[in-house]
N, C-alpha and C positions, 0 to 999 in steps of 0.2 A: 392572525399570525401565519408568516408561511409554514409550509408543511417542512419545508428545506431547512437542515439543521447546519449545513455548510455551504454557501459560494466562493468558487474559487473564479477570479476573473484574469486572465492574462499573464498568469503565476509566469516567472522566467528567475531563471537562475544562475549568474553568471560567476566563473571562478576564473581569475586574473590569472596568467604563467607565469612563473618567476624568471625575470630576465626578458621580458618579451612584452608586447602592447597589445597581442592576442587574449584571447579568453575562450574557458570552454564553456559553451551553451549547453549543459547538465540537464534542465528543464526549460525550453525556450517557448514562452506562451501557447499556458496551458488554461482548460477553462472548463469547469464540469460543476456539477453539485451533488449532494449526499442529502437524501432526504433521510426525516428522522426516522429509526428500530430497522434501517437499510444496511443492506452491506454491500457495499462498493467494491468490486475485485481491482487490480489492476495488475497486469501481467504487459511482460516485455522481457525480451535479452537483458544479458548481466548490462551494465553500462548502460541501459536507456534513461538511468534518470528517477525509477520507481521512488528509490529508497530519498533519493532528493528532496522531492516531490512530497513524500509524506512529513519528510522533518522539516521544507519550507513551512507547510500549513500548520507547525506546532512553532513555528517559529525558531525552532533551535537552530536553526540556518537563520539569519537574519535574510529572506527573498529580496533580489535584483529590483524586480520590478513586481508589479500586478495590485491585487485588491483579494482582502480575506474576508468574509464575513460569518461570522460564527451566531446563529440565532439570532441574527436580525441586529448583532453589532461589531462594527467594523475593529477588527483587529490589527490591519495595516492595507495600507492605501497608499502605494509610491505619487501618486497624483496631488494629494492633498498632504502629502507628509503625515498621515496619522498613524501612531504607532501606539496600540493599548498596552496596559500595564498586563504582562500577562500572569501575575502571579493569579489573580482569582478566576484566569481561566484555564491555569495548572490542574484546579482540583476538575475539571470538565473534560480537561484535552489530555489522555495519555497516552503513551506507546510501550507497545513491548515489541524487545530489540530482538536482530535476527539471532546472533549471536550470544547462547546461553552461558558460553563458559564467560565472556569477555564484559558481559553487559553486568556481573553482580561482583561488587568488592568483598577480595577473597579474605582481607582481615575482619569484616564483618558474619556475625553470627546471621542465618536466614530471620528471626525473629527480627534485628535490628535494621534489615536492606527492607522488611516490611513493612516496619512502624516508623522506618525513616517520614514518612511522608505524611504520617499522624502528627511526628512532633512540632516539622514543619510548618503544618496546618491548623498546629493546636487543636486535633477534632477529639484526642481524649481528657478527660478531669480531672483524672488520677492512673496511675502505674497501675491497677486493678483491672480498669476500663481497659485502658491500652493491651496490655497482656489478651485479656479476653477477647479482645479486636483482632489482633495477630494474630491467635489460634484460631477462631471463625473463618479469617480469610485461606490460611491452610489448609483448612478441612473444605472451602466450597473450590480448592483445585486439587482435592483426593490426594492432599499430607494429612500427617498427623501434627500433635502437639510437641512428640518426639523432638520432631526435625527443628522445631526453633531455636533449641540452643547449639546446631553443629556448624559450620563453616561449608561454604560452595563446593568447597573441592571433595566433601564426603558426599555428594549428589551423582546421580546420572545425568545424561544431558536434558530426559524429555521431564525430570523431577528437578531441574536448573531452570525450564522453561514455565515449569508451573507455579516456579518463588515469582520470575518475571511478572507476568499472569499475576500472582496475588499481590506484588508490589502496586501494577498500576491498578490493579481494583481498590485500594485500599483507601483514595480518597474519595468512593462512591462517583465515578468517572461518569460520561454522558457519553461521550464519543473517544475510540482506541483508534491508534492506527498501529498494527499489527502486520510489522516488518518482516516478511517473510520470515513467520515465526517459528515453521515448521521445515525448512530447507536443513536444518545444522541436524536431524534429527533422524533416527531411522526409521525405516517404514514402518511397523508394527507398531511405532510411537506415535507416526505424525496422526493417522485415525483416530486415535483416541484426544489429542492434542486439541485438533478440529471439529470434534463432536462436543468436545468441552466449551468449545470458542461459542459453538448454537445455545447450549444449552444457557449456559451465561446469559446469554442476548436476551432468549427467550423469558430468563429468569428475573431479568433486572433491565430490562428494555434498551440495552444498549445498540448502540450505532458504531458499524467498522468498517473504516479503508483497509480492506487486506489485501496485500503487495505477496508475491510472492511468483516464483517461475513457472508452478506447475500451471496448466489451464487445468487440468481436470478438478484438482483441488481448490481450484479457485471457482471453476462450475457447481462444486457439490455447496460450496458456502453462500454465492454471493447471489444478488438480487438483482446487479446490473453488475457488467464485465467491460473495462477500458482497455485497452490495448495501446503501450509505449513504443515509440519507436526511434533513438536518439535524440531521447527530450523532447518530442512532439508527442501529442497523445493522436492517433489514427482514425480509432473506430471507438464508440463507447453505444452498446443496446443492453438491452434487455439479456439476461445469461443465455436463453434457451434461444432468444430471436440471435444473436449472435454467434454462437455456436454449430446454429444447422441455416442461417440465411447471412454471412458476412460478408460485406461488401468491398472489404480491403486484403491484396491478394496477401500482403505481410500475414494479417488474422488465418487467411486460409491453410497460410503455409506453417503456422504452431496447430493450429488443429489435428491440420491431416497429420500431425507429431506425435499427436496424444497415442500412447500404445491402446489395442482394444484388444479386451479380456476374449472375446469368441475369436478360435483362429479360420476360421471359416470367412468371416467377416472382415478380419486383419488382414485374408490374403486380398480379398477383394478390393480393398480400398486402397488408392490411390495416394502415394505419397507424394508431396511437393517438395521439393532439397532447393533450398534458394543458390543460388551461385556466389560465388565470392566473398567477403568477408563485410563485416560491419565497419562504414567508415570510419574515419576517426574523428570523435566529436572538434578537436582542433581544427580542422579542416573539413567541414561538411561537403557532401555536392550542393553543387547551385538548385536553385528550384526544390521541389519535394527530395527529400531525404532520403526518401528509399527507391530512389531510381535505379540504383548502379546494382541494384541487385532484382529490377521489376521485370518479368518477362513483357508487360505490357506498355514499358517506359518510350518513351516519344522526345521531340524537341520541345514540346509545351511544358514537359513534365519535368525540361531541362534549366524551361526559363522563368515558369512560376509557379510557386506552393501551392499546393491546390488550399482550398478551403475547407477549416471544419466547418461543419454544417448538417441539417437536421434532411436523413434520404427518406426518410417514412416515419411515422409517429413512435418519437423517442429512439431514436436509430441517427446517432452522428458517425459522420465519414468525410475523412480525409483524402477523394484522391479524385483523377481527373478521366480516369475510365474505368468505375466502375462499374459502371452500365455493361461493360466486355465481358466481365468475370459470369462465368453460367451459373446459373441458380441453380 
């Protein structure tokens, strides 16, 4: 058995203009995997594509192009036309959405947006079971039994994010993808929010793609860190190898972003402000993608994409002078 609990091969995602025979490239061939009790970070700019990218691989976006494979079986294949039934791998595959208020139906009681996916699934026997199932999963995201019979809108936002949270737990999940789950949220909430997401993992052996802006909050969770960049995925290592040896200048220039808690250290360090703005996915530049904004951009880097590919063991990089960038 592989140890890889997901391949993604070639993923692309195209969304037609209305009125036009253009299209935006959202996610244009992308290609990583998620081994299994791993958490995969992925961080990029608003627009690069993150949040795409996670609802292709659950399929709620029906993907352009590419190849899924979830535990060793193929859940779409634009090559072969194979498209699996994905209801019985609803109970495997879930997400919780970035958005607390938006994402839970406000005529529904929290008991029922929870057990919605029991009844579904038919996983309780009777209304006793179910009941007790609903309150369990409230209580392993720090509610009470209280809360089941009130309505969304008597919630906070980071006690909105924890019904989230206990909705996609409830069909006993394998693998989340956890859409910048913490950005709607304030800070004294998101830590706690994040600490919950380990302990889970830790608890129940799950596997998660977590999308979200921050990098630091993506360093403190995840096991390997991808980096987006107008729907192309750039850099993908190791958290620690990427974070203090990155090879792509885009990675260096969210780094050198992250605010650092010592000011002594903050004065020292070296910030990078990229110039210009982010293309527009309608109109990309020719060649690599983030040329127009690369201090080390060239005519090669005008006329062809560089390759993802493997620069040191488990270390992929996107670009054509990397070798420039000082260590």
């Amino acid at each position: 058995m592989s140890e890889n609990l997901l391949e993604i091969t070639g993923l692309k995602q195209y969304f037609p203009v209305a009125g036009s025979k253009n299209v935006v490239k959202a996610v244009d061939d992308v290609s990583f995997t998620i081994r299994k009790g791993e958490t995969l970070g992925l961080v990029g700019e608003s627009g690069c594509g993150k949040t795409t990218t996670g609802r292709s691989i659950l399929r709620l976006i029906e993907p352009t192009e590419g190849k899924i494979v979830y535990d060793g079986q193929t859940i779409f294949d634009s090559q072969t036309k194979q498209k699996a039934n994905m209801l019985p791998f609803r109970r495997k595959m879930q997400i919780v959405f970035q958005d607390p208020y938006a994402s839970l139906d406000p005529r529904m009681t929290v008991g029922d947006i929870v057990g919605e996916a029991l009844d579904i699934h038919k996983l309780c026997a009777s209304k006793k079971e179910r009941y007790e199932k609903i309150i369990s999963l409230l209580q392993e995201v720090g509610l009470n039994s209280e809360h089941a019979n009130r309505y969304p809108h008597e919630f906070s936002g980071g006690q909105r994010q924890r019904v989230g949270i206990a909705r996609a737990l409830a069909v006993d999940p394998e693998f989340i993808v956890c859409d910048e789950p913490v950005s709607a949220l304030d800070v004294s909430i998101q830590a706690q929010v994040v600490n919950m997401f380990e302990k889970l993992q830790k608890d129940l052996g799950l596997t998660y793609l977590f999308i979200a802006h921050d990098l630091s909050v993506v360093n403190h969770i995840s096991d390997r860190i991808g980096v987006m960049y107008l729907g192309h995925l750039v850099e993908l290592a190791e958290s620690e190898e990427l974070v203090f040896h990155s090879r792509h200048p885009y990675t260096r220039s969210l780094i050198s972003a992250v605010p650092i808690a010592d000011p002594k250290a903050a004065r020292a360090s070296k910030r990078i402000i990229l110039e210009g703005d982010v293309p527009s996915p309608l109109n990309p530049p020719s060649g690599c993608t983030f040329r127009t904004r690369c201090p080390y951009a060239d005519e090669q880097c005008a006329k062809e994409n560089p390759k993802f590919q493997e620069v040191s063991q488990g270390h992929f990089c996107a670009c054509h002078h990397q070798d420039r960038l000082e260590a």
